[in-house]
C-alpha positions as CSV (number, residue, x, y, z in Angstrom):
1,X,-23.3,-26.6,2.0
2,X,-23.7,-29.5,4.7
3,X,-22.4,-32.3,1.9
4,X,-19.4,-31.2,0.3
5,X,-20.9,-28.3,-2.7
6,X,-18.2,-26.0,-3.7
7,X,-20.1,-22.3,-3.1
8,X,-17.5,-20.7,-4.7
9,X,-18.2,-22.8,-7.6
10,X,-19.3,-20.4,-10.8
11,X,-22.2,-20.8,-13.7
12,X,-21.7,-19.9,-16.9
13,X,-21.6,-16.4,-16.6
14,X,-18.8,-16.9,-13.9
15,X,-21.3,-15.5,-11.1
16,X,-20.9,-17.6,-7.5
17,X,-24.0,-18.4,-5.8
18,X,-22.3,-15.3,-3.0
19,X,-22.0,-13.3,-6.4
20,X,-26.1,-13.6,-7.1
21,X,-27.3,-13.2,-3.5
22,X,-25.3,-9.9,-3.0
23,X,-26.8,-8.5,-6.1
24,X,-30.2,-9.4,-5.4
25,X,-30.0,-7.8,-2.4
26,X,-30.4,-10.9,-0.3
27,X,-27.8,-10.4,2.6
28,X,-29.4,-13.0,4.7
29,X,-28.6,-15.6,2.0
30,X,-25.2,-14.0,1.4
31,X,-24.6,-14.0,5.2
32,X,-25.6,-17.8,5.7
33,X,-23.1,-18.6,2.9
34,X,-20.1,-16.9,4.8
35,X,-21.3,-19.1,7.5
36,X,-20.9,-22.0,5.7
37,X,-18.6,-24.8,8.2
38,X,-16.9,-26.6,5.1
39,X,-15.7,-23.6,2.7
40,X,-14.5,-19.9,2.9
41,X,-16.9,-17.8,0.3
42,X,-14.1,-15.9,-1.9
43,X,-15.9,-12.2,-1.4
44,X,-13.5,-11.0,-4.2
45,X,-13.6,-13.5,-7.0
46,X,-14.3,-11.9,-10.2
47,X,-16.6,-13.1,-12.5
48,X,-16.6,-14.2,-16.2
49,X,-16.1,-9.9,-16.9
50,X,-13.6,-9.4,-14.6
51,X,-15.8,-7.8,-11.8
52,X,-16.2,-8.4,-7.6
53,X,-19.3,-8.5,-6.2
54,X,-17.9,-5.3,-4.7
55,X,-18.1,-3.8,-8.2
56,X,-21.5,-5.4,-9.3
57,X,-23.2,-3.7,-6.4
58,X,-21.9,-0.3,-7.1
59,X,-22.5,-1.0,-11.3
60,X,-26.4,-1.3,-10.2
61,X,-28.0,0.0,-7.1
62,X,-25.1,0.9,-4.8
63,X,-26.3,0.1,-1.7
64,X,-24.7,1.5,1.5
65,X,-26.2,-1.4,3.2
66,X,-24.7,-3.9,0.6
67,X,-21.8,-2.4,0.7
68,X,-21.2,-2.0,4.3
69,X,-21.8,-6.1,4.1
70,X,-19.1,-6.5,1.2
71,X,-16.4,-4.9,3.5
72,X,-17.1,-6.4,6.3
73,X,-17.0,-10.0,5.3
74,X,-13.6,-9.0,4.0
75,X,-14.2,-7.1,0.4
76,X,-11.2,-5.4,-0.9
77,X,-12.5,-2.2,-1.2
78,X,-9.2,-1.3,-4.3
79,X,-9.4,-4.6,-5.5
80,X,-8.6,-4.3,-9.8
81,X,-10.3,-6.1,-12.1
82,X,-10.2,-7.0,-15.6
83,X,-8.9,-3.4,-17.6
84,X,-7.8,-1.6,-14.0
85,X,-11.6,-1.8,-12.8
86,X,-12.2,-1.1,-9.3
87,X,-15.5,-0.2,-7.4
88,X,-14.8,3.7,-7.5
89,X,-14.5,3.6,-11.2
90,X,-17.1,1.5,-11.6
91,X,-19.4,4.0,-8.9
92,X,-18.7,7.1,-11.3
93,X,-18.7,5.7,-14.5
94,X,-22.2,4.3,-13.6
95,X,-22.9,8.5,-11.5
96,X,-23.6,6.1,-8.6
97,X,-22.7,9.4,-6.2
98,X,-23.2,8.5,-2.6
99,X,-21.9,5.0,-3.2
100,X,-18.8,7.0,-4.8
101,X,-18.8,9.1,-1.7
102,X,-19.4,6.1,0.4
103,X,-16.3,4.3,-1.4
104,X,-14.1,7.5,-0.5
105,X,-14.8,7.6,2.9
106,X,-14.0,3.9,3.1
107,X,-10.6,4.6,2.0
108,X,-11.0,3.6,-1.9
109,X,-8.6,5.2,-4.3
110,X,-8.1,5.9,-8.2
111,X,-5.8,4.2,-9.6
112,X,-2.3,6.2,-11.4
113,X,-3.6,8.0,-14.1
114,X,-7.3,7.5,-13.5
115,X,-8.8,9.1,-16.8
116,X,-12.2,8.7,-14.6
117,X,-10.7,11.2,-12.2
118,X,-9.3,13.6,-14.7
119,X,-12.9,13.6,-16.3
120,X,-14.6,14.4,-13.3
121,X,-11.8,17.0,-11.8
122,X,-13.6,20.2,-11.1
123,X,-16.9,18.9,-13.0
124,X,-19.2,21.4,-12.2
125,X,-22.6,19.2,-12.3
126,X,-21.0,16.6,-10.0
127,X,-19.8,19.3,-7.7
128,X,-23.4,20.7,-7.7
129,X,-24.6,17.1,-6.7
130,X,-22.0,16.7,-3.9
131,X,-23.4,20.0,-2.2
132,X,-27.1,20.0,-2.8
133,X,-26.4,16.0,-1.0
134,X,-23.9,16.8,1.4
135,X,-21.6,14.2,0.0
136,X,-18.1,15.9,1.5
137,X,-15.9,13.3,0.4
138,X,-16.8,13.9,-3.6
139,X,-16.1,17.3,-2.9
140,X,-13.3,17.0,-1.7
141,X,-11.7,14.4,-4.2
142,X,-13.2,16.3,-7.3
143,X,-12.8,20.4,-6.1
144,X,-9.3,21.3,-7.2
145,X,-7.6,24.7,-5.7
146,X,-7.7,26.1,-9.3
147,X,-11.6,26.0,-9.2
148,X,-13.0,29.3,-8.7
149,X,-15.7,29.0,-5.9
150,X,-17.5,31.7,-6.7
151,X,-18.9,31.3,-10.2
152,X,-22.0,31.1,-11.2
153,X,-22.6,27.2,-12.4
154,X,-25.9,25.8,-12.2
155,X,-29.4,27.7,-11.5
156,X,-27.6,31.0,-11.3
157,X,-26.4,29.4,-7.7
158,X,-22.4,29.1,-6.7
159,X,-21.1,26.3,-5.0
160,X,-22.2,27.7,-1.3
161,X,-25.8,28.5,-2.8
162,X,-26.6,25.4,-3.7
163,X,-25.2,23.6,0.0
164,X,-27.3,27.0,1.7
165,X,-30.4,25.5,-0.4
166,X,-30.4,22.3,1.4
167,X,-28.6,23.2,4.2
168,X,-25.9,20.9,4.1
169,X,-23.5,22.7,7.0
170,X,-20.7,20.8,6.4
171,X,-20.7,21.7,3.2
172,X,-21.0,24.9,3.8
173,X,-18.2,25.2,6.7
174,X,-15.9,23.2,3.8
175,X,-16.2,26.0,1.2
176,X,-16.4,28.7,3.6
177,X,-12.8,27.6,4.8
178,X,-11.4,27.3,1.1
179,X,-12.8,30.7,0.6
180,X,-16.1,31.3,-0.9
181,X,-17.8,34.0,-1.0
182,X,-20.6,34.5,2.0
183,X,-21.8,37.3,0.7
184,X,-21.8,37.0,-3.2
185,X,-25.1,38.5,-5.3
186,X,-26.4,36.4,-8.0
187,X,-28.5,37.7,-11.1
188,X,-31.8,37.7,-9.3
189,X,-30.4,39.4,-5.6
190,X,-30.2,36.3,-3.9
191,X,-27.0,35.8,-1.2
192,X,-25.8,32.5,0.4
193,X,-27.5,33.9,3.6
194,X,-30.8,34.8,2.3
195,X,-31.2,31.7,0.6
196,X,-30.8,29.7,4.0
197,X,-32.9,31.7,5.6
198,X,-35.3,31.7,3.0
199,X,-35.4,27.7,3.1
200,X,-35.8,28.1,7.1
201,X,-32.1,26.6,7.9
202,X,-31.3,28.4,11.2
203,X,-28.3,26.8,11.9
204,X,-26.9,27.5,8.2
205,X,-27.5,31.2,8.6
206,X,-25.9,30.9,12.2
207,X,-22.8,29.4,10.4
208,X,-22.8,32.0,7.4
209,X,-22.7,34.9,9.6
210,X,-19.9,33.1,11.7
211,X,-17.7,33.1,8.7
212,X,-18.2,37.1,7.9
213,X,-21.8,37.4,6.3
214,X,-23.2,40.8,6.5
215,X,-26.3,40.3,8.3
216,X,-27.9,43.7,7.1
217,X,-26.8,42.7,3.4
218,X,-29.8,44.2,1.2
219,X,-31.8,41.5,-0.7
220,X,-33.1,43.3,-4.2
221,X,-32.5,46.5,-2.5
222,X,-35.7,45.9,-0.8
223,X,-35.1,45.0,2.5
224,X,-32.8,43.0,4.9
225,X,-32.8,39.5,6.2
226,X,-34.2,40.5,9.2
227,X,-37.1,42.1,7.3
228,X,-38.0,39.2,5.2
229,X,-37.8,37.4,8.4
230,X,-40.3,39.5,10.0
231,X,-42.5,39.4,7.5
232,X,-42.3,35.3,6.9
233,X,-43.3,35.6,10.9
234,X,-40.0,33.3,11.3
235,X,-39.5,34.0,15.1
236,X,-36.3,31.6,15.0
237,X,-34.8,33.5,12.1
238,X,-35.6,37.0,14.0
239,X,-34.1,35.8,17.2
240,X,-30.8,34.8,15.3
241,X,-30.2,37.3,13.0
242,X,-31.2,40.2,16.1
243,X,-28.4,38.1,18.4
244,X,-26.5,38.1,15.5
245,X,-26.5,42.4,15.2
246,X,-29.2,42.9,12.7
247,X,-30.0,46.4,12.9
248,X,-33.6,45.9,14.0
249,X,-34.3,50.0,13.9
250,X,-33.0,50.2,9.6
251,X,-35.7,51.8,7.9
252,X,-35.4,51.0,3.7
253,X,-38.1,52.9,1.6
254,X,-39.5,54.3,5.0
255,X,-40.7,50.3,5.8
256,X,-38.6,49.0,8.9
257,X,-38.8,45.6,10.6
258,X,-41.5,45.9,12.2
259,X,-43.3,47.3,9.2
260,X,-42.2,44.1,7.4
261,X,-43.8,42.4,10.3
262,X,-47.2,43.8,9.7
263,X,-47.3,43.0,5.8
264,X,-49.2,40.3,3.9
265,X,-47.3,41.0,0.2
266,X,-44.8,39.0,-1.1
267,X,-41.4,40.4,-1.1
């Protein structure tokens, strides 16, 4: 770089020396050629199939990291490429889905018309994806007000299940607001609260019940949150869902809560 070599300077397969660092996830080496005194390194030069290195990184691994480096040395995070590619299209064609959301929150766009975008309008698996990972942004780029929240999609769970089952909070506060259903029932009993508290996420069932779920709402008709709490010995969960106004004196079959407390048997 010292005696005059063009770094921007391509191979056969069009890729710049910048082009091959980024994708072999050498940033140092990437970082020493933006240094370079004698040239600027063109961080959106396409290569020989009409691609920026912005684009090859989300086509393969997807990198926060490498893509945090791309826009900061000056990446176009819309630039198009050859047939209207950009790195979002790229991201979902390639179900690269936190570099998708990642490209969202960044401020990328689809371009007018995006079939990509039509495809995965209101797709129910990538959906599923964006609230079991928290990923807010594909939710809210792909979740169309015609969507009805409260099916039943994937593992007999709705939208809110799924986000309960990791808890994902902001997730959960997002589809709470665009009306979901706190208190729906699947197939096997199970409710958006009990399946928080059933994964131990305190603050989730803190938020559930702060958007209207019934904290007495029977679970398979056998007992109440507060009762499978007591039973789990989850001390946090009892403390909440008491503070809350569980009814810590409901008998069901003649068992209360502190008859739930003393078992050993599976519920």
């Amino acid at each position: 770089m010292n005696h005059g070599v063009d770094i921007n300077k391509a191979d056969r397969k069009g890729r710049t020396p910048f082009l091959v660092a980024v994708t072999r996830s050498n940033i140092d080496i990437a970082e020493l050629l933006t240094k370079s005194s004698l040239h600027d390194v063109n961080v959106n030069k396409l290569d020989d199939q009409g691609m920026t290195p912005l684009m090859n990184v989300c086509k393969s691994e997807g990198k926060q990291s490498l893509i945090r480096f791309l826009l900061s040395k000056g990446a176009c995070v819309n630039a198009v490429g050859k047939n209207d590619l950009t790195a979002l299209k790229v991201a979902c064609e390639a179900e690269n889905w936190e570099c998708v959301d990642f490209l969202l929150e960044k401020g990328a766009v689809f371009i007018k018309d995006c079939t990509v975008k039509k495809m995965l309008l209101d797709n129910s698996k990538v959906l599923v994806t964006a609230c079991k990972d928290g990923l807010k942004y594909i939710l809210n780029e792909f979740l169309s007000p015609a969507f009805d929240l409260n099916s039943i999609i994937e593992d007999k769970f709705t939208l809110l299940m799924h986000a309960c089952s990791k808890g994902n909070d902001e997730i959960v506060h997002i589809l709470c607001n665009k009306g979901a259903d706190v208190n729906k029932i699947n197939k096997n009993g199970l409710f958006p609260l009990m399946i928080a508290l059933k994964n131990q996420y305190i603050d989730t069932v803190t938020l559930l019940i702060d958007h209207g779920a019934i904290v007495d709402l029977l679970y398979k008709n056998k007992c109440t949150p507060l009762m499978f709490a007591c039973q789990e010995g989850m001390l946090s969960g009892v403390k909440i869902l008491v503070s809350k106004g569980a009814n810590n004196n409901i008998s069901i079959n003649k068992l209360t809560p502190l008859s739930f407390a003393c078992k050993n048997e599976p519920i």
